[in-house]
Biotite code that builds the C-alpha atoms (Angstrom):
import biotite.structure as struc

atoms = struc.array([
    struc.Atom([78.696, 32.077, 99.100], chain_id="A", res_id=1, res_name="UNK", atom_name="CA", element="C"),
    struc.Atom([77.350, 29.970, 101.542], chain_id="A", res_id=2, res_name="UNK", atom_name="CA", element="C"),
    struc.Atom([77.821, 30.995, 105.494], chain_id="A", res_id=3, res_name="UNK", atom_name="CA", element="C"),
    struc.Atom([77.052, 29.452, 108.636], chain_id="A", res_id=4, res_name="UNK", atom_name="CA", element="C"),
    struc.Atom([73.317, 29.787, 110.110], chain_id="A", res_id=5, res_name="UNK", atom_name="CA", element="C"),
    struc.Atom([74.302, 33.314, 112.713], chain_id="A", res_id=6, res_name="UNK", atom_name="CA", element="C"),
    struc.Atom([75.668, 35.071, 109.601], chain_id="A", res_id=7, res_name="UNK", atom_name="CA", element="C"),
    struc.Atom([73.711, 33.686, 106.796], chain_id="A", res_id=8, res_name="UNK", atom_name="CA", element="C"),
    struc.Atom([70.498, 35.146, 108.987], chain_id="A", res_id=9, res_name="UNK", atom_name="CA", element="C"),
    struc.Atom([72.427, 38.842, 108.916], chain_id="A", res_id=10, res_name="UNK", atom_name="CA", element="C"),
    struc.Atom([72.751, 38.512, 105.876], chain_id="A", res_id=11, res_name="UNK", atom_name="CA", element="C"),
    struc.Atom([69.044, 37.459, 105.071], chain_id="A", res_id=12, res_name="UNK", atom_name="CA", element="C"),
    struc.Atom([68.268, 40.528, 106.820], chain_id="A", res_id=13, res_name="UNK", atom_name="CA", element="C"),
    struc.Atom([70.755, 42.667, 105.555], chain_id="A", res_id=14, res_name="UNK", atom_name="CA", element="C"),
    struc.Atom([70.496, 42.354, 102.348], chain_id="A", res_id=15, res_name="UNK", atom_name="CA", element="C"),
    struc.Atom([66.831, 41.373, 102.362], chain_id="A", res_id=16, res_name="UNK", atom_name="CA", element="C"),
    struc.Atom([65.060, 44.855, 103.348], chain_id="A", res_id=17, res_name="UNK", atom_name="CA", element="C"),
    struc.Atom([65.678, 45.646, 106.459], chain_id="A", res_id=18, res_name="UNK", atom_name="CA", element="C"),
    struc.Atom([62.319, 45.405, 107.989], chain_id="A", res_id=19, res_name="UNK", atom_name="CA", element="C"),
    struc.Atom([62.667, 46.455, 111.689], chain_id="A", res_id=20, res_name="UNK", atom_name="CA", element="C"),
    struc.Atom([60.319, 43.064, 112.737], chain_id="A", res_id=21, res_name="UNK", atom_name="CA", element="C"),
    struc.Atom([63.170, 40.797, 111.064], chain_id="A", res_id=22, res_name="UNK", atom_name="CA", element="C"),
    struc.Atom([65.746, 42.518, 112.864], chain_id="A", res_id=23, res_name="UNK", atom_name="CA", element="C"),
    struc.Atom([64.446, 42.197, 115.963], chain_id="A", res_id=24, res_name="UNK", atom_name="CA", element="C"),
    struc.Atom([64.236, 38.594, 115.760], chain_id="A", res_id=25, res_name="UNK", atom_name="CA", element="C"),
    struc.Atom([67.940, 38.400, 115.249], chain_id="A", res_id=26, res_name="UNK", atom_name="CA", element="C"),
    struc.Atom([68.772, 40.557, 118.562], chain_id="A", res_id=27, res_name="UNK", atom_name="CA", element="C"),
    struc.Atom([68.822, 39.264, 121.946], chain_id="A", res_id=28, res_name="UNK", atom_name="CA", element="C"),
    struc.Atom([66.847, 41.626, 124.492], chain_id="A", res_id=29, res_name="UNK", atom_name="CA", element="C"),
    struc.Atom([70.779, 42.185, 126.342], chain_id="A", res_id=30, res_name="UNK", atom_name="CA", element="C"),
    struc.Atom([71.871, 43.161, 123.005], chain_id="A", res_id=31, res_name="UNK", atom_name="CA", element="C"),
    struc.Atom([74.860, 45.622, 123.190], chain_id="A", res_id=32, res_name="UNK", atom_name="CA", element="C"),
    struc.Atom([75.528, 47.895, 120.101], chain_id="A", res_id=33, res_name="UNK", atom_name="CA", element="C"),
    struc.Atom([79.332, 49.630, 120.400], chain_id="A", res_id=34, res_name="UNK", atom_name="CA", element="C"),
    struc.Atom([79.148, 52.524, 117.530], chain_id="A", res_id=35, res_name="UNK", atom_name="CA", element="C"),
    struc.Atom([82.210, 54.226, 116.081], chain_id="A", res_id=36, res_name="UNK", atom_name="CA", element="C"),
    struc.Atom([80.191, 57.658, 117.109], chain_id="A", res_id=37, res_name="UNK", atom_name="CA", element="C"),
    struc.Atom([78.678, 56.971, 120.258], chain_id="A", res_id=38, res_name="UNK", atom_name="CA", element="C"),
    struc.Atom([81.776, 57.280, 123.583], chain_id="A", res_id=39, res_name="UNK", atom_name="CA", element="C"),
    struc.Atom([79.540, 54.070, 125.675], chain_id="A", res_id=40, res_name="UNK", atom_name="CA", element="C"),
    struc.Atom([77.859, 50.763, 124.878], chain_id="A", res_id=41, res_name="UNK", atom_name="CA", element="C"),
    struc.Atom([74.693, 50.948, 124.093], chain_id="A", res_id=42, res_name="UNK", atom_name="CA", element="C"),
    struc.Atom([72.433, 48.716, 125.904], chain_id="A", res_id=43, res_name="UNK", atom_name="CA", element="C"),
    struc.Atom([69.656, 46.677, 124.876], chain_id="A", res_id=44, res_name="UNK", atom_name="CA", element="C"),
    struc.Atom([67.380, 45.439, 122.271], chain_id="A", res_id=45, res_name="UNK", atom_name="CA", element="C"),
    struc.Atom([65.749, 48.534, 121.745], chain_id="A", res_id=46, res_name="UNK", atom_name="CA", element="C"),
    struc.Atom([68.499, 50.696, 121.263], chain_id="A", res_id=47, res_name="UNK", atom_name="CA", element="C"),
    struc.Atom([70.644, 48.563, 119.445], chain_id="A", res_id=48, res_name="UNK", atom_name="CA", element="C"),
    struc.Atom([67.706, 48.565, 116.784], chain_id="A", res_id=49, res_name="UNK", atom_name="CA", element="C"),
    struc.Atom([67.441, 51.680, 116.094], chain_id="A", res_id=50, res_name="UNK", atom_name="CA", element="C"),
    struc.Atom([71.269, 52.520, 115.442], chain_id="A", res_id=51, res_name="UNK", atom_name="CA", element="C"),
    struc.Atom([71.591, 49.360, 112.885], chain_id="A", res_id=52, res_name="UNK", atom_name="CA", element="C"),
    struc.Atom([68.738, 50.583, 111.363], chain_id="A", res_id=53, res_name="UNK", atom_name="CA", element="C"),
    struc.Atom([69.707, 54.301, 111.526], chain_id="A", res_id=54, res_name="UNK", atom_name="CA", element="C"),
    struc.Atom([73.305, 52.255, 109.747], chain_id="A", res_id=55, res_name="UNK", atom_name="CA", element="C"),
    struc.Atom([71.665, 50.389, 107.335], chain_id="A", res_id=56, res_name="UNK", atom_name="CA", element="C"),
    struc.Atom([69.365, 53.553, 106.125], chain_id="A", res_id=57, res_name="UNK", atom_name="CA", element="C"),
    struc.Atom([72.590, 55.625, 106.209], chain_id="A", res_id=58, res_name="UNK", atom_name="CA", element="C"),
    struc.Atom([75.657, 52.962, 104.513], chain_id="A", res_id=59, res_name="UNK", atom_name="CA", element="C"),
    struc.Atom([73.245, 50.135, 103.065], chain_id="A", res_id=60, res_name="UNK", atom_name="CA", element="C"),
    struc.Atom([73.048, 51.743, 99.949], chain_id="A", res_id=61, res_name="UNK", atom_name="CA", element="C"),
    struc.Atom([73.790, 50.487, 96.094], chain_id="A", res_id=62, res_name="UNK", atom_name="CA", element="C"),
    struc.Atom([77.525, 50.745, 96.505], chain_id="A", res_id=63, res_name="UNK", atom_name="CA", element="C"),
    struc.Atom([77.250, 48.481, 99.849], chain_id="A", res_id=64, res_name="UNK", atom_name="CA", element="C"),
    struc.Atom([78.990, 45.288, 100.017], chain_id="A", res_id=65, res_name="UNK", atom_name="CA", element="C"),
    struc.Atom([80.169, 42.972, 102.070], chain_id="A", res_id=66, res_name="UNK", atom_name="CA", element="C"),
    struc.Atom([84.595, 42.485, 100.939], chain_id="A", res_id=67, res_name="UNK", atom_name="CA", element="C"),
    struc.Atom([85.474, 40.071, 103.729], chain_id="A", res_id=68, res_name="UNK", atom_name="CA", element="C"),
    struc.Atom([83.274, 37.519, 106.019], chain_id="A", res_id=69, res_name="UNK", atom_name="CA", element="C"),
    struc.Atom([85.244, 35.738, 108.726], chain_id="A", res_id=70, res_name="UNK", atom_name="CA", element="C"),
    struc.Atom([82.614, 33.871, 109.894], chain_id="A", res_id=71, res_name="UNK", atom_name="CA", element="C"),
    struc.Atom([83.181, 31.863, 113.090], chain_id="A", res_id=72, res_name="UNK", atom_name="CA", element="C"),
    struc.Atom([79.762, 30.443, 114.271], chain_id="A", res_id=73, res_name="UNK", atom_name="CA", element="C"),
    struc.Atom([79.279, 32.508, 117.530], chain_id="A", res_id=74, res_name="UNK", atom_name="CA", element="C"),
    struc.Atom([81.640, 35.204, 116.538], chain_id="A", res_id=75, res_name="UNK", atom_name="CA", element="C"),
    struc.Atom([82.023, 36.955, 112.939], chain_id="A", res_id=76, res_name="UNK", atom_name="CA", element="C"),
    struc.Atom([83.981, 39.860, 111.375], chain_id="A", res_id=77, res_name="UNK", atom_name="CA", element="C"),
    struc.Atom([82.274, 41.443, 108.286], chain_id="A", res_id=78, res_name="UNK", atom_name="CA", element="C"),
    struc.Atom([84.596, 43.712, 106.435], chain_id="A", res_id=79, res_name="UNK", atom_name="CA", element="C"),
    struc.Atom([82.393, 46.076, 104.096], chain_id="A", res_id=80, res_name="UNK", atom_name="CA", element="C"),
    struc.Atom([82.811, 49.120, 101.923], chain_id="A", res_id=81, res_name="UNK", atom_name="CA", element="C"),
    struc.Atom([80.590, 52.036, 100.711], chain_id="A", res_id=82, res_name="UNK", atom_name="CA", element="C"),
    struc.Atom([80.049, 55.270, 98.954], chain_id="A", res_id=83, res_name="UNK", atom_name="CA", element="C"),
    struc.Atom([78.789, 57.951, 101.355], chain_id="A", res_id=84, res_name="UNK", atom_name="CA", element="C"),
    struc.Atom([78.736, 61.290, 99.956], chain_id="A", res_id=85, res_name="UNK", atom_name="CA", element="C"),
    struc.Atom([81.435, 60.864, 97.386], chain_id="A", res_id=86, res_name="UNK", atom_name="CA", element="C"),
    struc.Atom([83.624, 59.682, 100.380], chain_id="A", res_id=87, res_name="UNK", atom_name="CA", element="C"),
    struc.Atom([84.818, 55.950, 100.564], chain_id="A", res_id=88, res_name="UNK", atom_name="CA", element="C"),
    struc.Atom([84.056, 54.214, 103.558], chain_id="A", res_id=89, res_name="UNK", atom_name="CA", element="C"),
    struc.Atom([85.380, 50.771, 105.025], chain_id="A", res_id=90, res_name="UNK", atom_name="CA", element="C"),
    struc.Atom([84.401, 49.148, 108.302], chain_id="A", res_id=91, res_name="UNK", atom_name="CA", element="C"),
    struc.Atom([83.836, 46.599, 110.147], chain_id="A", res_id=92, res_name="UNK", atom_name="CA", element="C"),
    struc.Atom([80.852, 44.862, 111.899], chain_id="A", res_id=93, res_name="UNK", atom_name="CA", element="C"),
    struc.Atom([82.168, 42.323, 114.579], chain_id="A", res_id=94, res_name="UNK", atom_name="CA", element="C"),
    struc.Atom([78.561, 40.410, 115.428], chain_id="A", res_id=95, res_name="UNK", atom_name="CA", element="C"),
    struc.Atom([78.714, 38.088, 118.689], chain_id="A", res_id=96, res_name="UNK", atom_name="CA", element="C"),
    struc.Atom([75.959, 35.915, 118.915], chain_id="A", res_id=97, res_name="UNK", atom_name="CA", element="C"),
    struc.Atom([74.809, 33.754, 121.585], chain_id="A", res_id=98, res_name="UNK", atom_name="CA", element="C"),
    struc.Atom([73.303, 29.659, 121.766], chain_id="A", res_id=99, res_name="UNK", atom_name="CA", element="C"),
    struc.Atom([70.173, 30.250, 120.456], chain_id="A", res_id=100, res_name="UNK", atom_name="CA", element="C"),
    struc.Atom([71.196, 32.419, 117.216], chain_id="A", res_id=101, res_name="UNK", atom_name="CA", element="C"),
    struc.Atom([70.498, 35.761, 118.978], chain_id="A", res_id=102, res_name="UNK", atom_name="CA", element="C"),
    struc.Atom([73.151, 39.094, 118.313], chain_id="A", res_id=103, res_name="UNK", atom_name="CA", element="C"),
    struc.Atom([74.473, 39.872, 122.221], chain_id="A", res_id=104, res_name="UNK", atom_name="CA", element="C"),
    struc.Atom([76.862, 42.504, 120.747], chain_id="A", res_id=105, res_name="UNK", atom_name="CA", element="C"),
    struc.Atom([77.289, 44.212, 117.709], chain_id="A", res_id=106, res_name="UNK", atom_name="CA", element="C"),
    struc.Atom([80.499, 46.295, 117.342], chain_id="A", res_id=107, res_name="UNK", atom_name="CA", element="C"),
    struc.Atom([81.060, 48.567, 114.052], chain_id="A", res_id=108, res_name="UNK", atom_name="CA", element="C"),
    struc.Atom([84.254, 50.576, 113.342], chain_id="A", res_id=109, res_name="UNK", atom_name="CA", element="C"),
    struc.Atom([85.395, 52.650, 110.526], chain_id="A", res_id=110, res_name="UNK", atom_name="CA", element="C"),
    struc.Atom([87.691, 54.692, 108.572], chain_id="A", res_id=111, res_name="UNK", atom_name="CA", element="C"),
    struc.Atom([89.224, 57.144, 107.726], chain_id="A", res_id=112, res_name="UNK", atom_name="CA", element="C"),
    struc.Atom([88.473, 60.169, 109.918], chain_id="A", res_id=113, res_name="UNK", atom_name="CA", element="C"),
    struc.Atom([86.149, 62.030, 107.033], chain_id="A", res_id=114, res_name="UNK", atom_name="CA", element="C"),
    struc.Atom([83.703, 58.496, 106.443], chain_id="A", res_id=115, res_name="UNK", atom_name="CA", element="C"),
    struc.Atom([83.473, 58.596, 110.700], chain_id="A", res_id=116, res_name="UNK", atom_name="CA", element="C"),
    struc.Atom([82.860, 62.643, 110.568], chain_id="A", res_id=117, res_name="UNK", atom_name="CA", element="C"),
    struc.Atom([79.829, 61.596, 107.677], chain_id="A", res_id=118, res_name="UNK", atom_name="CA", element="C"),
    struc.Atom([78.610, 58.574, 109.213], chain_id="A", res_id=119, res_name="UNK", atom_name="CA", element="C"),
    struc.Atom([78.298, 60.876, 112.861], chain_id="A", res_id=120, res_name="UNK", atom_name="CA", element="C"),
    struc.Atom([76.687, 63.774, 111.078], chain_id="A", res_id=121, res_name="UNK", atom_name="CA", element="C"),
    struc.Atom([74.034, 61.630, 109.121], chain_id="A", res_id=122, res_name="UNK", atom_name="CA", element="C"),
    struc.Atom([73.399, 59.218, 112.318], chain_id="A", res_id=123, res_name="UNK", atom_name="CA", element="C"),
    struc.Atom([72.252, 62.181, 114.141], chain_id="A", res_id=124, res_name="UNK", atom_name="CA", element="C"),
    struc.Atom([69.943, 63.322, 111.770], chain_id="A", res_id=125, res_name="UNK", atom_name="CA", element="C"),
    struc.Atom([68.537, 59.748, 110.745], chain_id="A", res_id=126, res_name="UNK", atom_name="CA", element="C"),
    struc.Atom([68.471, 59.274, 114.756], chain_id="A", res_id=127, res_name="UNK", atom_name="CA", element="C"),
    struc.Atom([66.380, 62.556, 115.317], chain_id="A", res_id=128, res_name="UNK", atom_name="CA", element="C"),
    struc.Atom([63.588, 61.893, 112.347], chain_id="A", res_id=129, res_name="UNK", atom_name="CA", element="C"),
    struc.Atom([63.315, 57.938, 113.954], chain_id="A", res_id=130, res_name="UNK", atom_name="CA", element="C"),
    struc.Atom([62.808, 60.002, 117.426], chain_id="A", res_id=131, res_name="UNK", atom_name="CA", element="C"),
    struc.Atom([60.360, 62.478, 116.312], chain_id="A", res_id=132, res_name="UNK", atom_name="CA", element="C"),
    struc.Atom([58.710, 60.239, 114.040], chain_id="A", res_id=133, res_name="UNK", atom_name="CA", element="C"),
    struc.Atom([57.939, 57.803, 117.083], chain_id="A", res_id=134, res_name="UNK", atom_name="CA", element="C"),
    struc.Atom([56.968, 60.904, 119.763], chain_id="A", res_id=135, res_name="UNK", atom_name="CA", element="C"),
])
């Protein structure tokens, strides 16, 4: 399927290994990440990295795809579904990006209640190892 140029790059991304350098060319340095298990925005580049990456390393696995792509230039809603732990999650990433192709906020929520429980519990630990890896 072909998308427009914001979402086609996710996808490039996405689905093309995840290497931390790509992704940061697709974030603007104001980026604002707003996670399912985290109470306040998270603000900036850096930080928005490293919980889409923590995500991808966490959801992006076989059973990942992408069911529904509303794709709106500037704005897009990415409906997906996974297999975490024998538990069945769907979500949705709502990307915002601004004139020059750059994410300004990225916006992920899920259900049900156990798939948020997982997705918290393994975020932590992924979090922690990216931490202590980088200390």
């Amino acid at each position: 399927m072909a998308y427009q140029r914001n979402v086609q790059n996710w996808m490039d991304v996405f689905h093309g290994g995840r290497e931390p350098e790509d992704l940061a060319l697709l974030l603007a340095d104001d980026a604002v990440m707003l996670s399912p298990v985290v109470h306040t925005p998270l603000q900036g580049k850096t930080i928005t990295m490293a919980y889409l990456l923590a995500a991808s390393a966490i959801l992006g696995n076989k059973s990942f795809r992408y069911v529904r792509v509303f794709d709106c230039d500037d704005r897009a809603v990415l409906e997906f579904e996974t297999t975490l732990d024998g538990i069945h999650v769907n979500g949705v990433d709502m990307i915002e990006w601004n004139c020059d192709g750059e994410i300004t906020e990225f916006k992920v929520m899920l259900r049900p209640l156990k798939a948020i429980q997982i997705v918290h519990q393994k975020m932590g630990e992924v979090l922690e190892q990216m931490k202590s890896a980088n200390a």
